[in-house]
N, C-alpha and C positions, 0 to 999 in steps of 0.2 A: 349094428355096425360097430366095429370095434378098431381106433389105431392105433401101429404098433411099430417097432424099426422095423424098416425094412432088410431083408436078409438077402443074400444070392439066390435064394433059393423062390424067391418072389420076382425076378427078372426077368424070365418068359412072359408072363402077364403084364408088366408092365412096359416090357418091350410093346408089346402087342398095341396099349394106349396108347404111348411114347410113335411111334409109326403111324396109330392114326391121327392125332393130332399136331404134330410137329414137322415142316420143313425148314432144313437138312434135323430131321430127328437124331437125337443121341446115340450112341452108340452102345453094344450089350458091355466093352471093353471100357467105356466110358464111364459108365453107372458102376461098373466091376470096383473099376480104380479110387473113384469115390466113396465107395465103401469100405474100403480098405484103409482109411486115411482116421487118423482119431481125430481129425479138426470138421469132420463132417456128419452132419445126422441126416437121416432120413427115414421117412414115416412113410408109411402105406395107410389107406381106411380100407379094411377088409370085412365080406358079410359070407357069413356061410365056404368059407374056403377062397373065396373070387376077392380079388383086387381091383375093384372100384375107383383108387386113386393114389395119388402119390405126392411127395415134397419130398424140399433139399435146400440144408444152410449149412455153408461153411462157415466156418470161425475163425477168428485172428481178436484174438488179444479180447477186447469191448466189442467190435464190431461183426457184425451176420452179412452175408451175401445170401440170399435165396436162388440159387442154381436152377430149381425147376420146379412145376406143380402142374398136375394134369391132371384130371379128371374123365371116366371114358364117357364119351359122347352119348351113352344111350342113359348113363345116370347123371348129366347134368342139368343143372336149375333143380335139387337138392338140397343143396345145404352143405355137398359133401365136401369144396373148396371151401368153402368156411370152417366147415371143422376140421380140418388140415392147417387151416392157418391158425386157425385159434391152438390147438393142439401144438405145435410149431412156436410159435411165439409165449406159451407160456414153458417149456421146455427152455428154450433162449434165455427167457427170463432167471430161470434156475442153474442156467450157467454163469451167468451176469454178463452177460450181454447189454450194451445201453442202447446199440443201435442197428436198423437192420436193411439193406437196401436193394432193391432188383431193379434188372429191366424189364421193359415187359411193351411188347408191339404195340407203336402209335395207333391203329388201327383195332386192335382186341380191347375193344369197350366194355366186355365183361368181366373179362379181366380187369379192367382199369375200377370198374365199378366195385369188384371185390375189395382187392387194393386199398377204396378209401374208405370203404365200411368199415376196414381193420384201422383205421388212421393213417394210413398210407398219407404221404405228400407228394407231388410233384417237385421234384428239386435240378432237373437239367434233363437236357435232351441230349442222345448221343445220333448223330449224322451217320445215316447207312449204316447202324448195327448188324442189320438181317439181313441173311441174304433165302433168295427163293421163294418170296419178291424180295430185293433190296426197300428195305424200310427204315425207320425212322424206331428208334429206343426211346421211350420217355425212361428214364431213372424217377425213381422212389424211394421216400424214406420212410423209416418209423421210430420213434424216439421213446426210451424209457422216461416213464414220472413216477417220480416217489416209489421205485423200486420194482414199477411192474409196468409195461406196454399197455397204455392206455385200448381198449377194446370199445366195439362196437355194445 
């Protein structure tokens, strides 16, 4: 398994993830315009030609948003969200990035669980972020030391 930017030409496959795993799922015009943008990276983990996964951090100035990260349902409990973030966060690191934060569903406890292997923190809750269930956002941090994102 190898990850790499993601290009346009990896969007069909990731759309395909992106629809299984997300409601209201992103859009192909969505991912398009993010890629387009030089304040944005994203990564795919890809094996033998197939895209297995994906991430997404904008940038501003020191600080990251993580926009998205999926993995497809028939390869997860892998490893392969954690090597998308580890991959991700040291990438950050080399932009100098100090700080990095998502949302991420009150409810997706795997998610959440990932999150804090990487050092994730809880730092505030957003009120009906989601919609299709309307939910609950927990916000997340993660914080540079001494020049690099503390890792699991």
């Amino acid at each position: 398994m190898t990850v790499r930017e993601m290009t346009i030409d990896d969007l069909e496959q990731v759309m395909r993830i992106e629809e299984l795993l997300f409601r209201p799922p992103w859009t192909r015009e969505g991912f398009f315009s993010f890629l387009m943008q030089n304040n944005t990276l994203f990564l795919v983990a890809e094996e033998k030609g197939k895209i297995l996964g994906y991430c997404g951090l904008q940038m501003a100035a020191d600080e990251g948003d993580i926009l998205n990260i999926g993995v497809a349902p028939e390869r997860q409990n892998e490893g392969i969200g954690g090597f998308l973030m580890d991959s991700l966060l040291l990438l950050a690191d080399q932009f100098g990035i100090g700080q990095i934060y998502l949302e991420v569903r009150k409810s997706n406890t795997k998610a959440i669980r990932l999150y804090t292997r990487k050092k994730f923190e809880q730092i505030g809750l957003r009120k009906d972020y989601y919609t299709e269930p309307v939910e609950d956002a927990i916000l997340m941090a993660h914080y540079r030391e001494g020049g690099a994102f503390r890792q699991s």
